[in-house]
N, C-alpha and C positions, 0 to 999 in steps of 0.2 A: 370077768367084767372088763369091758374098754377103759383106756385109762382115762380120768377123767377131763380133759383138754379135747380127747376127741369126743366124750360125750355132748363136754358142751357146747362144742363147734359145733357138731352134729344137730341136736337141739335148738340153737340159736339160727343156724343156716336154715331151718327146715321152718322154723317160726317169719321169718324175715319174707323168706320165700310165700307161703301160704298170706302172708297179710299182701306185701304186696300186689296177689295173685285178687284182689279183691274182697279176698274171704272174711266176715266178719273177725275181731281179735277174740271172739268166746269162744265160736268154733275152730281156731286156729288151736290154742288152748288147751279144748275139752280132748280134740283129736291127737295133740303129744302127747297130756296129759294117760287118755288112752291107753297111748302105744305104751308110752315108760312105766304103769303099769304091771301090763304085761310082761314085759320086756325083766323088770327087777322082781316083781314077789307072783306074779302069774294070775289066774283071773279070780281067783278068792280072795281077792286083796280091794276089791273094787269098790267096797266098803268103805275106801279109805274117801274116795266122792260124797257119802253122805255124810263123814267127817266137817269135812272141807267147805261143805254145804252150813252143817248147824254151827260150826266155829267162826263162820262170815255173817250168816244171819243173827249169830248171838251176842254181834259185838257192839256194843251199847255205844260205842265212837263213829259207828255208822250211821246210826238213827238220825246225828246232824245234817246225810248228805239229804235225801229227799226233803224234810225241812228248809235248809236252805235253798235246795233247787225252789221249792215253792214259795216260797220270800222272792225270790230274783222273777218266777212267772209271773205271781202279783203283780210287783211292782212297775213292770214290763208294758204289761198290758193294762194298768191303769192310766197312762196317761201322764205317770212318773217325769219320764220323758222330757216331754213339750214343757213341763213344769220348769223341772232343770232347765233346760237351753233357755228359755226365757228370761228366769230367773241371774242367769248367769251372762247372757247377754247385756243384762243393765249393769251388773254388777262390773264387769269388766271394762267399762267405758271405754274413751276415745282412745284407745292404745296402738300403736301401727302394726302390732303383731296382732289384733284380735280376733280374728281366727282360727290364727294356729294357737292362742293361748284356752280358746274356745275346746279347741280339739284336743290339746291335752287334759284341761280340766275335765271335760266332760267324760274322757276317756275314763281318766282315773276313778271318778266317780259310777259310772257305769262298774268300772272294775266290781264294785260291792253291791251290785245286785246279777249280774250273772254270772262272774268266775270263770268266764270262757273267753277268751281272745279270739276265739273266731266269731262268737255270738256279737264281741263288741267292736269289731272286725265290718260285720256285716252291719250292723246298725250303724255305723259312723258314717261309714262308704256310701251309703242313702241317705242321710241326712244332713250331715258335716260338709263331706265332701263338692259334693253340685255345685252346692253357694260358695265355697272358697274359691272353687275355679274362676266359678261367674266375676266373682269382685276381685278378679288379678290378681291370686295370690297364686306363688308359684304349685304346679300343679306337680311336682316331685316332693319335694319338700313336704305339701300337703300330703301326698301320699305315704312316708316315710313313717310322717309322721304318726297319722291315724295307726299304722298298723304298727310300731312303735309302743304307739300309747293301749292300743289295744292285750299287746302283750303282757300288760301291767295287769290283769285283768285276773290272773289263775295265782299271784303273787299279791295281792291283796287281799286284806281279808273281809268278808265268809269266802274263802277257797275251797269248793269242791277238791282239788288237785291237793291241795294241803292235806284235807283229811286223809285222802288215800295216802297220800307218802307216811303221813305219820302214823298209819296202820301199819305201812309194809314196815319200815323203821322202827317199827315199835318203842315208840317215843310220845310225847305230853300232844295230843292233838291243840288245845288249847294254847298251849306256847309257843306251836307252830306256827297259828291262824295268827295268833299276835306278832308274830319276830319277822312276819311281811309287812306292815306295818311302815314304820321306818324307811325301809329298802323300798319301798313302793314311793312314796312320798319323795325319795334321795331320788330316784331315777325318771319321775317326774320331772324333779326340777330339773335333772340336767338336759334332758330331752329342750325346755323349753330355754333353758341359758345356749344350747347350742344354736337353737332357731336363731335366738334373739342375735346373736355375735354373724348369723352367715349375714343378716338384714342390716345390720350395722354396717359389714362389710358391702353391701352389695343391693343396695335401697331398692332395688327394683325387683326384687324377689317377694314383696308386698306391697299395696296400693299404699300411697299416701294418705294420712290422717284428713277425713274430711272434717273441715273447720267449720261448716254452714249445719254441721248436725249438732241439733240441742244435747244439751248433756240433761246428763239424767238428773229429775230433783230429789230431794230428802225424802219425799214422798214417794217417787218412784222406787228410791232403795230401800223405805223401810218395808215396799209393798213387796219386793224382789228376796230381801232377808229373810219374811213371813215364810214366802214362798216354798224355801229350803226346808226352813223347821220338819214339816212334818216328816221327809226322808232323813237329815239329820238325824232326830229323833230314831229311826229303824236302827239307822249304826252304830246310833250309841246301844241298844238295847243290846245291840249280840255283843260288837268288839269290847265294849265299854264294862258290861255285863262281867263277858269272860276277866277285862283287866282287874276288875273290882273284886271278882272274886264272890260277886254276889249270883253266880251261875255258870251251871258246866258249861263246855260247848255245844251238847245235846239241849240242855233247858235254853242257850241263847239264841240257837236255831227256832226253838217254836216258840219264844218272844218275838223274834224277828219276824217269824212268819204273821203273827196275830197282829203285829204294829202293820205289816202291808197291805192286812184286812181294812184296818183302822184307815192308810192312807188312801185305800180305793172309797173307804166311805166318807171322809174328807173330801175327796176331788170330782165325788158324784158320779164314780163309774162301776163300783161293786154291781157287781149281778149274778143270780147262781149260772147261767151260759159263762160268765166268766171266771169263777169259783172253779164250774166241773172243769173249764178246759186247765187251767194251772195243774191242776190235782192230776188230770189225765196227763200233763206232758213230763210232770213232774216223775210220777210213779213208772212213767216208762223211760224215761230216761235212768231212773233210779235200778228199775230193774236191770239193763244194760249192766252200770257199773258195778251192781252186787255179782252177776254173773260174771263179770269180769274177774272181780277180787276172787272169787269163788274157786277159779279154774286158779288164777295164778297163786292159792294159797297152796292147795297141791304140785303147782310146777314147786314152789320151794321146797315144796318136802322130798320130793322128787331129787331136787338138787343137793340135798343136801346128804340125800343117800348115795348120789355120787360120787363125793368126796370135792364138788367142783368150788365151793368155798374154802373150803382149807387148803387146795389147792392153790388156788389164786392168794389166798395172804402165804402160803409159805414160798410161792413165788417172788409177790414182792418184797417179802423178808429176806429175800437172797441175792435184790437186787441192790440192797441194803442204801435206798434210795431216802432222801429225808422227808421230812411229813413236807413242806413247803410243795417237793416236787412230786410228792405224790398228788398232792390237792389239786396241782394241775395238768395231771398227768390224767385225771379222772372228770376235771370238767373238759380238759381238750376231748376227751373221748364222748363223754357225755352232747356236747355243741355238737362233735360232726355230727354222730347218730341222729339226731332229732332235727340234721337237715332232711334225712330222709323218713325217721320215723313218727310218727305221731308219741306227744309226750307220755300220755300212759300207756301206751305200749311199751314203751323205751324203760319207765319205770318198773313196771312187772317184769323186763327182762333184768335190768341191772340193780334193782335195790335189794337183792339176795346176793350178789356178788360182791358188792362196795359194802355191804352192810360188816362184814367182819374187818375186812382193810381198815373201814373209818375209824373201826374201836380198837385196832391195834396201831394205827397213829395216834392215837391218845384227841383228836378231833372233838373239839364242843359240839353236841349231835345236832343243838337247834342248830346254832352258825355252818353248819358243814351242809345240811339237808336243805335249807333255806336257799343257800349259796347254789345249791345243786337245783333247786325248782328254778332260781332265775337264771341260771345258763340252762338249763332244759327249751324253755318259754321263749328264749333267746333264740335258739336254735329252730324254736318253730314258724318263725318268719326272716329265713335265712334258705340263702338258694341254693342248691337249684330247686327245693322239695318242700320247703314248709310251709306248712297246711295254711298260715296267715296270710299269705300273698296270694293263694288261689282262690281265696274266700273274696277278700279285696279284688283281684283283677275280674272275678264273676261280677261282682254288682256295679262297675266302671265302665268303659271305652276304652282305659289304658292298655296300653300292648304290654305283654310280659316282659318285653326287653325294659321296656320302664320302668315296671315295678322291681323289676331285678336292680338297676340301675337305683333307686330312690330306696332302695331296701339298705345298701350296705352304710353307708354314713349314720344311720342309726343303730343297727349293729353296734358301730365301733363305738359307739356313745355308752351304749348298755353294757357293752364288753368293760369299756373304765368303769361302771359302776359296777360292775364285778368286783376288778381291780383293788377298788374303795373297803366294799365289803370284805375281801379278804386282808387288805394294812388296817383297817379299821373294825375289828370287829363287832365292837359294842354299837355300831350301826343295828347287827339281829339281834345280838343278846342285852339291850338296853331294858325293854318292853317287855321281851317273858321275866327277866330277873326281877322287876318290879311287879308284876302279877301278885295278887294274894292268895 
């Protein structure tokens, strides 16, 4: 057998290779998977696929993802939406940032119905975006920002991206989904104290407060507060649910989803054409990431017949390096890769390799794995490669040299909330410690 360095170079070169060649990441996958097979126990062994198959399909922490995907379809395509901005339009009154206070709110809040940065990536950039331009707000900044705030998206919870890690980690899905939480809300705010500090400096990077606009009445906001309730309501049902203790994260997935029923029948737009189509995007998107986990349950097992794990901790145990600097010896790595690679690719290749490191630095798994999704997330609207800026500069006019440009000052913002989280722990472990 090769020694295990050059298996997993091998491996990982030949993965990297096939994805960026276009190739779907199952078929990339299924075809190592294949080969290493063969390659270690020969073709009677191929059994070990329909393993891999029932141990993915049977794992009861999965059942939350298509759930939640279907919670986020809902509420999507009801009209959720228009709700929010509206709602939140009054709410924010005559403030000279309101825009961009717009754009991160609304971001964040999005965050907890699709769990995708690129989904909320693309809805911002049609919706958000046009009108900031039009009313003079700077058109970098605005873009920065959006895709920024979009990234908050996979780090709040219901996170699809959560469940998966905390499958591959084999750790509390539910503590996960909550220890984003915090960290999302922390990186919010800084996002918009940075806005607020370049506009102080620099008045002309926002239109002036128009003084001839009525403000809003008591009337108007107790109509805008109503408004929220019923989305409100969905979040408490899963997050709230999970903190309480009064449900797994699988039963607060299909609360969530039942409560997005409830909001289309609220809002007057439930219809079964709109039922079948959630369900249909739902289930196929859901298939994806089950085939996904599917293929990369046997890369691990694969991997670990290589010896490429033990490997790797008896390296770093030789570099006799301190846990500090391994932590960031593992998000510098983790940030470049997911300029280039899409974040659950990036995850199935290296949460079988940090996974034994993390537990022989003695590492709290929520605070280290949380810390590792937001430099992941980080890294996916970060250039030259990630996928958040090509999403954005699709639904725009902006030139990439701009969005390149308007990308990295919020980087550096997200990067201190790293930073934070790692002097400050109890930033992720506040929330699951308090769970019942």
């Amino acid at each position: 057998m090769l020694p295990w360095y050059v298996t997993l170079g091998v491996a990982f070169g030949l993965l990297i290779v096939m994805t960026l060649s276009g190739m779907p990441l199952f078929t990339g996958f299924l075809l190592l998977n294949a080969v290493g097979v063969i390659l270690f126990f020969g073709p009677a062994a191929y059994g070990m696929f329909a393993n891999s198959m029932f141990d993915t399909l049977t794992n009861e922490a999965l059942v939350a993802v298509p759930l939640f995907l279907l919670m986020g379809e809902l509420l999507s395509r009801s009209r959720a939406i228009d709700e929010l901005y509206n709602a939140l339009d009054v709410l924010l009154g005559r403030i000279r940032i309101k825009l961009y206070a717009l754009s991160i709110t609304l971001a964040t809040i999005l965050g907890t119905m699709s769990g995708s940065a690129m989904a909320d990536a693309a809805i911002l950039s049609r919706t958000i975006y046009p009108g900031l331009v039009a009313r003079g707000y700077d058109r970098k900044i605005g873009a920065g920002l959006i895709m920024a705030g979009a990234t908050l998206a996979p780090i709040i919870p219901p996170s699809i991206l959560a469940i998966v890690l905390a499958t591959l980690a084999n750790i509390s899905v539910g503590k996960l989904l909550v220890a984003g939480l915090l960290p999302g809300l922390m990186l919010a705010a800084l996002l918009l104290t940075y806005v607020w500090l370049r506009v102080v400096i620099d008045p002309s990077l926002a239109p002036p407060v128009d003084k001839d606009a009525p403000r809003a009445t008591a009337g108007q906001i107790g109509i805008a507060l109503a408004r929220l309730i019923p989305f409100t309501g969905v979040i408490f049902m899963v997050v709230g649910f999970i903190m309480l203790g009064i449900a797994s994260p699988t039963e607060a997935a299909a609360t969530g989803a039942f409560g997005a029923v409830l909001v289309s029948l609220y809002l007057r737009t439930f219809s079964l054409r709109l039922l079948w189509d959630s369900l249909f995007l739902a289930a196929r998107t859901s298939t994806t990431i089950f085939a996904i986990l599917m293929s990369a349950n046997l890369f691990g097992q694969l991997l670990s017949y290589t010896g490429a794990p033990e490997g790797m901790l008896h390296l770093v145990e030789s570099l006799k390096l301190t846990p500090d600097v391994i932590f960031w010896v593992l998000m510098f790595v983790s940030f470049i890769s997911c300029m280039f690679l899409a974040q659950t690719e990036y995850m199935l290749i290296s949460v079988p390799i940090f996974l034994p490191i993390v537990q022989a630095a003695g590492f709290d798994p929520i605070w280290f794995w949380m810390t590792y999704l937001v430099t992941i997330t980080i890294g996916g609207m970060t250039p030259p490669f990630g996928m958040t800026m090509f999403v954005f500069k699709a639904s725009t006019n902006m030139s990439m040299t701009d969005v390149y440009n308007a990308t990295w000052p919020f980087v550096l913002v997200l990067m201190f909330g790293v930073t934070m989280m790692f002097m400050f722990p109890s930033i992720v472990t506040f929330l699951p410690e308090m769970m019942r």
